[in-house]
C-alpha positions as CSV (number, residue, x, y, z in Angstrom):
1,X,0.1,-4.9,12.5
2,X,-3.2,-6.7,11.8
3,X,-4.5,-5.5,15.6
4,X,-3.7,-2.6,14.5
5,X,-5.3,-2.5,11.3
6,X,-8.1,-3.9,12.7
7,X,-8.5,-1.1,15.5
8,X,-8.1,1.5,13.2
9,X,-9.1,1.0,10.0
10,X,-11.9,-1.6,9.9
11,X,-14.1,-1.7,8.3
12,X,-12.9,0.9,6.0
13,X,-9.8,-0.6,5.4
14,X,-8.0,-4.0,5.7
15,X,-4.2,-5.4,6.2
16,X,-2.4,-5.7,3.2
17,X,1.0,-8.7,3.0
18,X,2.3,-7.3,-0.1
19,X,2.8,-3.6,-2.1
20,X,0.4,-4.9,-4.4
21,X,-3.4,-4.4,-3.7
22,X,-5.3,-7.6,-2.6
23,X,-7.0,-6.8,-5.9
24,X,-4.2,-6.3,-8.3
25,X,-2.4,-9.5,-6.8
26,X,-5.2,-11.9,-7.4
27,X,-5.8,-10.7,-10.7
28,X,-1.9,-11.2,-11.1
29,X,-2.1,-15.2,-9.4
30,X,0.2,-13.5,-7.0
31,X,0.6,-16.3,-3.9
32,X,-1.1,-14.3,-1.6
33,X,-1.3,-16.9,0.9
34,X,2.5,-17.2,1.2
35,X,2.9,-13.7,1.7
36,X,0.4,-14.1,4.4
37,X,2.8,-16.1,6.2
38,X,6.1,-13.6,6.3
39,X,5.4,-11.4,8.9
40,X,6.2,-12.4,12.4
41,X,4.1,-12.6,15.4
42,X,4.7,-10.1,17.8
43,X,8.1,-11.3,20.7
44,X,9.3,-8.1,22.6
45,X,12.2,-10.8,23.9
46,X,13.3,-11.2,20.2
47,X,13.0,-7.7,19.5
48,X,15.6,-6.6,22.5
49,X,17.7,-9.6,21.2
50,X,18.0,-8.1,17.2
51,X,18.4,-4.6,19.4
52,X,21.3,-5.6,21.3
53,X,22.7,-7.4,18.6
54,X,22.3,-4.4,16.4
55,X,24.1,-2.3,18.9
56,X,20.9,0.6,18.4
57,X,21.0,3.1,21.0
58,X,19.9,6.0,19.5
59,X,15.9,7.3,19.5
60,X,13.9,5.3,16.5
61,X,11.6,8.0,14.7
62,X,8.8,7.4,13.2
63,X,7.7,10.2,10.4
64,X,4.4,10.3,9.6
65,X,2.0,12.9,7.5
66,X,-0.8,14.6,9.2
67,X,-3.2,11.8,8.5
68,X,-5.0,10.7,11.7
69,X,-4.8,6.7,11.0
70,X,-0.9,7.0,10.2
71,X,-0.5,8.4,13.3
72,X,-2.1,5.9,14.7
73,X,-0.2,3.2,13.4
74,X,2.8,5.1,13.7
75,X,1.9,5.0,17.7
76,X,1.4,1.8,18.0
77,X,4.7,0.9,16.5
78,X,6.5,3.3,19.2
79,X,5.0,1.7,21.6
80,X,6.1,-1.6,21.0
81,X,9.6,-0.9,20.0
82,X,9.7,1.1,23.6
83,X,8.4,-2.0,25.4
84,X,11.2,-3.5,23.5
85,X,13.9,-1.4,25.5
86,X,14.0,0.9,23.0
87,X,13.3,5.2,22.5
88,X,10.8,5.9,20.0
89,X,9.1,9.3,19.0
90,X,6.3,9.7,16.4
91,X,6.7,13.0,14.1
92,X,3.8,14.1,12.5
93,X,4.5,16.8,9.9
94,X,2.7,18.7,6.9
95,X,2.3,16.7,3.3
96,X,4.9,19.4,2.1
97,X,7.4,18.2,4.9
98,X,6.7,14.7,4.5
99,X,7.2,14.2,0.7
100,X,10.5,15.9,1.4
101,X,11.3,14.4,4.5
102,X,10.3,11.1,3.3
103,X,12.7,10.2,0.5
104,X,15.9,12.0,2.2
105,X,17.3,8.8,3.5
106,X,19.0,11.0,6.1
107,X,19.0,9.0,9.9
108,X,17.9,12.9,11.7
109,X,14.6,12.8,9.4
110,X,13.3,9.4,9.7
111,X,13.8,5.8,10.7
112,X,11.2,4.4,9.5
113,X,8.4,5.9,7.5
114,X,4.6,5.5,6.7
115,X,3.8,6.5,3.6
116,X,1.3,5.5,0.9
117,X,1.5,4.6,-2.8
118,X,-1.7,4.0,-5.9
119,X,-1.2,3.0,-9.2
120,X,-3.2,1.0,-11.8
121,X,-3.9,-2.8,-12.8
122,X,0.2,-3.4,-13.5
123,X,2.5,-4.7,-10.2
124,X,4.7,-2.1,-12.0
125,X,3.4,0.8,-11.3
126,X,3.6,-0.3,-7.5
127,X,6.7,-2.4,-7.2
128,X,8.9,0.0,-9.3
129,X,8.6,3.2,-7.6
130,X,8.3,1.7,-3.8
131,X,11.6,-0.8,-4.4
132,X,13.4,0.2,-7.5
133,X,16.9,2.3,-7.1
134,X,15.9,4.8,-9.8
135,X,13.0,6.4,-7.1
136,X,15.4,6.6,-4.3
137,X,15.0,10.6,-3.3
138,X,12.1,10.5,-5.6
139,X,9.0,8.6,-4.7
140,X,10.8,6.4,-1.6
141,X,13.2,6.4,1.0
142,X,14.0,3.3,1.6
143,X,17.3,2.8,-0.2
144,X,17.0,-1.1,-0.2
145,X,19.8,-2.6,-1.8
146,X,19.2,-6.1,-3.4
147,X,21.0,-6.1,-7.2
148,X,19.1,-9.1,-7.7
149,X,15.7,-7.7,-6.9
150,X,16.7,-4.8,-9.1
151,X,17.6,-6.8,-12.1
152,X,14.3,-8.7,-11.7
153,X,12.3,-5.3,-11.4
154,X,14.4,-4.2,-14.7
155,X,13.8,-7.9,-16.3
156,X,9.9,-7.1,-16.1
157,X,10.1,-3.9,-17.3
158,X,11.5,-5.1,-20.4
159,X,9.4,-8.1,-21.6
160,X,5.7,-8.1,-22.7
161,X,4.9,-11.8,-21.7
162,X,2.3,-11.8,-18.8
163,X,3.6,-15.2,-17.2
164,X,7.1,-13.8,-16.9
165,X,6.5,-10.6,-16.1
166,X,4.5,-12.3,-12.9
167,X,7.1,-14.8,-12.0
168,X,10.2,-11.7,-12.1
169,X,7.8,-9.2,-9.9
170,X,6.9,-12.6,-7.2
171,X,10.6,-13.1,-7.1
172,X,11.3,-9.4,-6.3
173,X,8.3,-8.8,-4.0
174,X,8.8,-12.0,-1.9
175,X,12.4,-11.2,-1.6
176,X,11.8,-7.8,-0.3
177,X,9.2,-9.1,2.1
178,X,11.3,-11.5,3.3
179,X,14.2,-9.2,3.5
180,X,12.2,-6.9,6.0
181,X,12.8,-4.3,3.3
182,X,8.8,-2.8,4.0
183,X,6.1,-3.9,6.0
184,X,2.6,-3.6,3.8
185,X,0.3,-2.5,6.4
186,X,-3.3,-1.5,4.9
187,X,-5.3,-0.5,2.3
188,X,-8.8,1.4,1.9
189,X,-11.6,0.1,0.3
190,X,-13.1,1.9,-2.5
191,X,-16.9,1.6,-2.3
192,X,-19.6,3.7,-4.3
193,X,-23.6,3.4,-4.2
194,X,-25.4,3.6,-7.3
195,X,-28.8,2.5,-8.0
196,X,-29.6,-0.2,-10.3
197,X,-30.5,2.0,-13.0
198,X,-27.0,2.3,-13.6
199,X,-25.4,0.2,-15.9
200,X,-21.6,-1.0,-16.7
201,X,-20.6,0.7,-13.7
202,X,-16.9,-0.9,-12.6
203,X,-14.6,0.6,-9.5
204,X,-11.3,1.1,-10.5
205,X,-8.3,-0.1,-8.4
206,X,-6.9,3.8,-8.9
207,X,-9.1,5.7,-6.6
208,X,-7.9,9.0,-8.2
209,X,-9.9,7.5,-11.3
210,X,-13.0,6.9,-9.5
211,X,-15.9,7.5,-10.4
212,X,-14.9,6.1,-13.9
213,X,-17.8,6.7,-16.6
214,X,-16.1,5.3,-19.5
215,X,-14.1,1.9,-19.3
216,X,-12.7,-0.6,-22.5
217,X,-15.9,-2.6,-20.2
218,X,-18.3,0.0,-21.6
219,X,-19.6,2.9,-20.8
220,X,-21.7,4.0,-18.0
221,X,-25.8,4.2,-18.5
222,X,-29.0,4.9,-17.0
223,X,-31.7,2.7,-17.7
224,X,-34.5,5.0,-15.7
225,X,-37.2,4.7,-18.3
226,X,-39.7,5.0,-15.6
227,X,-38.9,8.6,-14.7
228,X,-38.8,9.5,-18.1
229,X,-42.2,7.8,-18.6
230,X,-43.5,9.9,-16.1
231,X,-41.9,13.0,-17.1
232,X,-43.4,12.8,-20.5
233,X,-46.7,12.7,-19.1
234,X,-47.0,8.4,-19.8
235,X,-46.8,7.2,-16.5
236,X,-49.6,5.6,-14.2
237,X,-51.6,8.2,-12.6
C-alpha cells in the first residue's frame, strides 16, 4: 500500500496506519509509530498459503466509486491478489451505486471495498461510524465483529475524561488494525494560499469546513492597510 500511495497520490496525499487522520491522532498522543508497524510487507507465497488455507475459490471484487485514485488503488490490489493465484475484478460504479452497494454486506456486491470517511477533531466521529455495529448498512460494510472493540467504542462514548476516552479508542483502533478488520490507506492534504495580510487563518481537519473564517482561535482578518492607504488617496506617489 505505501507504493501505491506513493505512485498515486503524492504529493497530494500521504499513507495513513490508522482511521484517524495523522493530524487528529497526534493531537490525541495516539502511538502512531506502532500502528506504523501492523501492516505486513508484501509475500505473494504467504498470501497463496492464507488462500489455500481459507479454501477461497471464488472471484475477489473489488467496488470502488468513480474516483480515478480509488481505482487505482483498487487495481493495484487485484493485481497482487491475482499474482497470488487468485481472480480478482475491480468494479467501478456511480456514488449513488456505491453508497448502496457499499454497506450491503452481501458477498455478489463486494469483497472488499474502498471507501472514504471525514469527521472533526474527536477519534469518535471516525472510529464510531467506520467500526461500530450500530453503522453496519448505514455508513460501513464491514460487519466486523469484536464485542470487545464494541464495548470500548461504547465505553468512550459515554465518559467525558480525555485520558480515557484515548486509552478506550487505542485499544479499539489497535485491535481492529491488528485484526485485519481495514486497511487505512491515504489521506489528502488540505492546503490553502493566503497572503500574509491575512490573519488567524487555521485549516480545519474537516475539509467540508474549509475555508473556515471564524474559529474559538479567532476570527479571520485582513491587515492590508497599504491598499487602503492608497485607496484613500495617502499612499506614496
Amino acid at each position: 500500500m505505501d507504493e501505491a500511495v506513493a505512485d498515486f497520490l503524492a504529493p497530494i496525499g500521504e499513507r495513513e496506519y490508522s482511521p484517524l487522520p495523522g493530524e487528529v491522532a497526534k493531537r490525541w498522543g495516539m502511538p502512531l509509530e506502532e500502528w506504523r508497524e501492523i501492516p505486513v510487507d508484501r509475500d505473494t507465497s504467504r498470501a497463496q498459503q492464507l488462500f489455500s488455507e481459507a479454501g477461497m475459490s471464488t472471484e475477489i471484487e473489488i467496488l470502488v466509486p468513480k474516483d480515478p485514485k480509488r481505482k487505482e488503488i483498487g487495481r493495484r490490489l487485484a493485481t497482487g491478489i491475482r499474482e497470488a493465484g487468485r481472480r480478482a475484478s475491480v468494479s467501478p460504479v456511480s456514488w449513488t451505486a456505491f453508497l448502496e452497494k457499499h454497506v450491503s454486506g452481501s458477498p455478489s456486491d463486494y469483497m472488499i471495498y474502498i471507501d472514504g470517511t471525514h469527521g472533526g477533531t474527536d477519534p469518535d466521529s471516525f472510529v464510531y461510524r467506520i467500526l461500530h455495529r450500530d453503522q453496519e448498512g448505514k455508513t460501513q460494510g464491514i460487519f466486523y465483529d469484536n464485542e470487545e472493540v464494541m464495548e470500548k467504542i461504547e465505553q468512550a462514548r459515554k465518559t467525558t475524561d480525555r485520558e480515557k476516552r484515548r486509552t478506550l479508542y487505542e485499544f479499539a483502533i489497535t485491535k481492529a488494525l491488528r485484526d485485519r478488520a481495514l486497511l487505512p490507506a491515504y489521506s489528502y492534504r488540505n492546503g490553502f494560499g493566503y497572503k500574509d495580510t491575512v490573519e488567524n487563518f487555521r485549516i480545519h481537519p474537516n475539509a467540508q469546513l474549509n475555508p473556515r473564517l471564524v474559529s474559538p482561535d479567532g476570527v479571520v482578518s485582513v491587515d492590508d492597510s497599504d491598499f487602503l492607504g492608497n485607496l484613500l488617496g495617502g499612499g506614496d506617489g
